[in-house]
N, C-alpha and C positions, 0 to 999 in steps of 0.2 A: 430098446434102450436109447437108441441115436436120438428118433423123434423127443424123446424124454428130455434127454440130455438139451438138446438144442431150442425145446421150448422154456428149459430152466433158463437157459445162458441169455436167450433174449429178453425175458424177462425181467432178468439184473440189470445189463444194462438201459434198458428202458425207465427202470425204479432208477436207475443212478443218475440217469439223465434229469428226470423229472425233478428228482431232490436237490441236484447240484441249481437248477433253473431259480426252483426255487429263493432257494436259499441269494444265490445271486441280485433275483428282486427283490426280496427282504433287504439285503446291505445296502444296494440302492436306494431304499423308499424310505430308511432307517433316519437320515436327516431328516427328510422334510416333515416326519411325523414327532420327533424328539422337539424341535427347534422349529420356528419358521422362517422361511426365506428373505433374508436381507435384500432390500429395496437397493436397488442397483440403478446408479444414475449415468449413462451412459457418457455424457459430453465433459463429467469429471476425470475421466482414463484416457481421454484419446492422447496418442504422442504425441509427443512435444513435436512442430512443425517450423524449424525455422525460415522465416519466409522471407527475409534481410540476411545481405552474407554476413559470416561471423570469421574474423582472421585473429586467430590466435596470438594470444599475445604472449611475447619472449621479453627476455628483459632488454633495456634500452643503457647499455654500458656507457654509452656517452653522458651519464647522467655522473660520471666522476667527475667531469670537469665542473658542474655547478661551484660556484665560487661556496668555499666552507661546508662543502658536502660531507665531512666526516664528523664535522660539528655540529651536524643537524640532527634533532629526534631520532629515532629509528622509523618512526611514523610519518615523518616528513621524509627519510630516505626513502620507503617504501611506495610514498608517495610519486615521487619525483622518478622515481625508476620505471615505473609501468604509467604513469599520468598520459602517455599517449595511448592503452589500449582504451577503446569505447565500443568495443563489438564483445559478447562477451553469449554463449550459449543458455539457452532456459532450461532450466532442468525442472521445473512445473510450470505450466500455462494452464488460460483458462481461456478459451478461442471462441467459447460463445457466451461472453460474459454479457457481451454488448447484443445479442441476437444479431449475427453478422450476416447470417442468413438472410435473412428481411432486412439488411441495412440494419443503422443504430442508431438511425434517428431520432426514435422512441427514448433514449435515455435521458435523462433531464438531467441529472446531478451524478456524474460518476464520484463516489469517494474511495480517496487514492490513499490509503496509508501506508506509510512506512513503518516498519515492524523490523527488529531483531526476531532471529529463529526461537531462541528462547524465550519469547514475550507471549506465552501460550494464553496463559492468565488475562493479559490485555484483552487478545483480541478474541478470546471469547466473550468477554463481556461487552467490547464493542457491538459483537452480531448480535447481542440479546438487548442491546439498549437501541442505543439512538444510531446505529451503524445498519440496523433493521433493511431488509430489502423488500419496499413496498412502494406501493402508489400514493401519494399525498394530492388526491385531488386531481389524477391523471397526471400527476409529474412521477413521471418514474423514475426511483434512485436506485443505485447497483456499488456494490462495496469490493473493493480490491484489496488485498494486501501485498506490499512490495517488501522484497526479501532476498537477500543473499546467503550465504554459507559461513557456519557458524567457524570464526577464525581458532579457535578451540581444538584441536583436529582432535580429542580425547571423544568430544560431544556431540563432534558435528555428526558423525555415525545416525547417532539418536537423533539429534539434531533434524536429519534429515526424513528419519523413518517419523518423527513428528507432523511436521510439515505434511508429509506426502498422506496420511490419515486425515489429517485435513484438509488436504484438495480433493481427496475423496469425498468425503463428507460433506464440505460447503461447495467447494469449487471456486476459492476467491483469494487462491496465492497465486503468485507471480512470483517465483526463485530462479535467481541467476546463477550461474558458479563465479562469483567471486565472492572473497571475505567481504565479510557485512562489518563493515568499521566507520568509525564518524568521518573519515578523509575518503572514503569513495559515497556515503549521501548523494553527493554531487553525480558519480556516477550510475544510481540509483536512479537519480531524477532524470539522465539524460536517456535511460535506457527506458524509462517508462513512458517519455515522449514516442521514443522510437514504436513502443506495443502500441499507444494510443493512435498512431497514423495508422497502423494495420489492423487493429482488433476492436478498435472504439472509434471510429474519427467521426461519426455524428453526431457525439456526445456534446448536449447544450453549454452545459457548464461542468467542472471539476474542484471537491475539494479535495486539496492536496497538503496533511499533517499529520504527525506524530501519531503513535500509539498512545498516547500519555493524557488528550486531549479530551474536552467533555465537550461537544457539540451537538446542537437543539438545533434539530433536523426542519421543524415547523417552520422557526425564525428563518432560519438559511433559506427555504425554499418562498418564504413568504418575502423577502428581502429579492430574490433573484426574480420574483414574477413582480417584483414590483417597477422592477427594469425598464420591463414591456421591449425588450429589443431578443432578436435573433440570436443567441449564444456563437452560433458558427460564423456570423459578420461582424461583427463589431468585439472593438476590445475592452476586458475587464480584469484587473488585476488587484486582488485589496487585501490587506489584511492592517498587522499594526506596522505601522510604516517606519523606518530608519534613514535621516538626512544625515551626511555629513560623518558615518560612523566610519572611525582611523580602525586599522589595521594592524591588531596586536600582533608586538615583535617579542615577549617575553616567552622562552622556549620551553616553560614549564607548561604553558599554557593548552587545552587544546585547541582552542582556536587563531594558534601561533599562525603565520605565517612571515616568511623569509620578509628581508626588501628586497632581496633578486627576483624573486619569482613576482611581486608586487611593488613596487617602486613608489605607487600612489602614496599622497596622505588619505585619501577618503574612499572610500567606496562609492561606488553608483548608490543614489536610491536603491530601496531594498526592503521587502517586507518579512519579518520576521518567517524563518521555516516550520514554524511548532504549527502554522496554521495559514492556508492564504487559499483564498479564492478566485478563482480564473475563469474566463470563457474559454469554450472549444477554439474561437479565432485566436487567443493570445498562446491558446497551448500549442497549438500548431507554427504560431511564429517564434514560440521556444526551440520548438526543437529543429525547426528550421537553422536556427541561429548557431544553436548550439553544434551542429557540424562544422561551424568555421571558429568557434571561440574552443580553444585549448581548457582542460579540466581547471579548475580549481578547488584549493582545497575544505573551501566554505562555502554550502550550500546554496544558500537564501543570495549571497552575496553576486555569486555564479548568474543566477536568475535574474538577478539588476543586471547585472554587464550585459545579456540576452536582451534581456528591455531594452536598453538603449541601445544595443546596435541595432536593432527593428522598430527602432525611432517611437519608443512606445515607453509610459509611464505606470510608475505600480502607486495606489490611492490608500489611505488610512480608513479604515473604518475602525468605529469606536466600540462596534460590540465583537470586536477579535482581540482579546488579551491574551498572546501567547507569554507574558508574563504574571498571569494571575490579575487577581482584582484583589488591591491592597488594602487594609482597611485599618484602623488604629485595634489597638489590643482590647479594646473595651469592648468592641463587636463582633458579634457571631459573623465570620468573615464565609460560613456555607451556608445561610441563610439563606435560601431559595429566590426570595426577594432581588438579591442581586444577580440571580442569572437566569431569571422569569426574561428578561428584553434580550439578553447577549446572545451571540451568535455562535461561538466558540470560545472557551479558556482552557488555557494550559497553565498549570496538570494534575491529572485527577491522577489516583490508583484506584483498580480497579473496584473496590468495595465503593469506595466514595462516587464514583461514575453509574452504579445500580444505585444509590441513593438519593443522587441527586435527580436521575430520569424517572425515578417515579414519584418523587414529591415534585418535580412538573407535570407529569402523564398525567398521573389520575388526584391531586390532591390540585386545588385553588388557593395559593399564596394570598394573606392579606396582605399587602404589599400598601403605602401609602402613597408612594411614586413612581414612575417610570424611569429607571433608571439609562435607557440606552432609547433611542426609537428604532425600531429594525427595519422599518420600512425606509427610513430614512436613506437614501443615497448614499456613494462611500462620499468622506469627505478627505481635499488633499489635506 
């Protein structure tokens, strides 16, 4: 009976064992046979690595004494309260946007835009149009988007689970933690000099605009080879240019600001922000600059005061309409015709941005004139 007994009991267990095995590889290998395995891009995950110290910003109390501080927007309180923090943590990178490995030589046209968290809509259809990351003739372009935290705190939750799906996916956010509002832009810009000296700094040229924007990637790249100069020597600063523009003080406005905090009648020169073109040399004397120039709370404007204390001038060219191209009511004002020569206008939505890149991609406008010459020079 014992041997009996004891060849049964080893037997079960051994059956038990075998089945449990089984069965264990089955659940294992149950994915990869239902579904196939999602392509996994590794330099989309890596942690955020801050490699500039970041000092936390508290609030700045001493901002009650501003003359008329209680009388000001809340937007402009908000402003003036934190306007000295400029260090500020990533909470998505993209560290080898530039191939930092190899240097980043190789890039010819970094395009820098600025995007709300919620502008999903945009900037997909940027990356499917003309925002494309390709070689144009060995000019290599690479696309970024810059972005803060959705001031919303209902949204920004989603807000954020958005975003981070997308730096998976493409790999071409750049989110900071602070609220994304039109009074930190400025801070936006100053924080993406700072990524460009560590993550990008031998990038030839940059464009730097809007989510909202239609730009012909051709024209741009055929305009900046038409140079024939080094991007990282020499300076280049262009878009639609602003002489002589006063400093709205009406507090409804949002491009209010104070006369304490600006005093000027005029602003520096200044090229609209919806859209402007830089070399690596002039981006680098931005942000040079911009460590001893205090925030302000208008963009573009910011960027002149930068130029001129680095003894450097921003140039008009005539095919950057960050105000549209106006035309009398009698005219088809998205007739192809007109944005066959230009370089960028502002602003498309997103349908009109797919329509209008492929009846230039693949369709040839009758066109009976040249409306812009792109090769042409910027002019002041």
């Amino acid at each position: 009976m014992k041997p009996n007994f004891l060849y049964l009991l080893v037997t079960f267990l051994v059956t038990v064992i075998v089945l449990r095995t089984l069965l264990f590889s089955e659940a294992n290998q149950a994915p990869t046979v239902t579904a196939p395995a999602e392509k996994v891009v590794l330099r989309h995950v890596l942690p955020v690595i801050t490699d500039y110290p970041v000092v936390k910003c508290v609030e700045n109390t001493s901002t009650q004494n501003f003359p008329d501080f209680d009388g000001q927007p809340q937007n402009m309180k908000d402003f003036l309260t934190y306007r000295h923090c400029k260090s500020f943590p990533l909470i998505l990178d993209s560290p080898m946007k530039c191939n930092r490995v190899n240097g980043s030589n190789d890039v010819f046209l970094l395009l820098a835009i600025k995007t709300a968290p919620e502008n999903y809509d945009r900037r997909e259809a940027i990356r499917k149009t003309w925002g494309e990351e390709k070689s144009y003739g060995g000019a290599k372009v690479k696309l970024i988007f810059l972005s803060g935290v959705s001031r919303n705190k209902e949204k920004a939750k989603r807000m954020m689970q958005l975003l981070e799906a997308e730096s998976h996916t493409y790999g071409d956010i750049l989110q900071w933690d602070f609220e994304d509002t039109f009074y930190n832009l400025t801070l936006k810009q100053v924080l993406f000099h700072k990524w460009m000296d560590l993550r990008c700094p031998g990038a030839q040229f940059i464009f730097n605009g809007d989510d909202d924007v239609f730009v012909n990637a051709v024209n741009v790249i055929t305009y900046l080879r038409g140079l024939e100069f080094d991007g990282l020597q020499k300076h280049l600063f262009v878009g639609a240019l602003n002489i002589g523009m006063p400093p709205v003080r009406e507090k409804y406005s949002k491009y209010y600001v104070p006369e304490q905090l600006f005093p000027g009648d005029y602003y520096a020169p200044y090229c609209g922000g919806g859209g402007i073109l830089m070399s690596g040399f002039t981006g680098n004397a931005i942000s040079r600059e911009s460590a001893r120039i205090p925030l302000f709370p208008i963009d573009d404007a910011y960027l002149g005061m930068c130029l001129k204390k680095a003894g450097l001038s921003p140039d008009n060219h005539e095919g950057i309409r960050t105000f549209g191209i106006n035309m009398p009511n009698a005219v088809d004002s998205f007739d192809p015709c007109y944005y066959r020569d230009m370089l960028m206008v502002h602003r498309f939505i997103p349908y009109e941005m797919l329509i209008m890149w492929k009846a230039l991609k693949f369709t040839t406008p009758n066109c009976k004139t040249q409306i812009v010459n792109r090769t042409k020079p910027a002019q002041p």
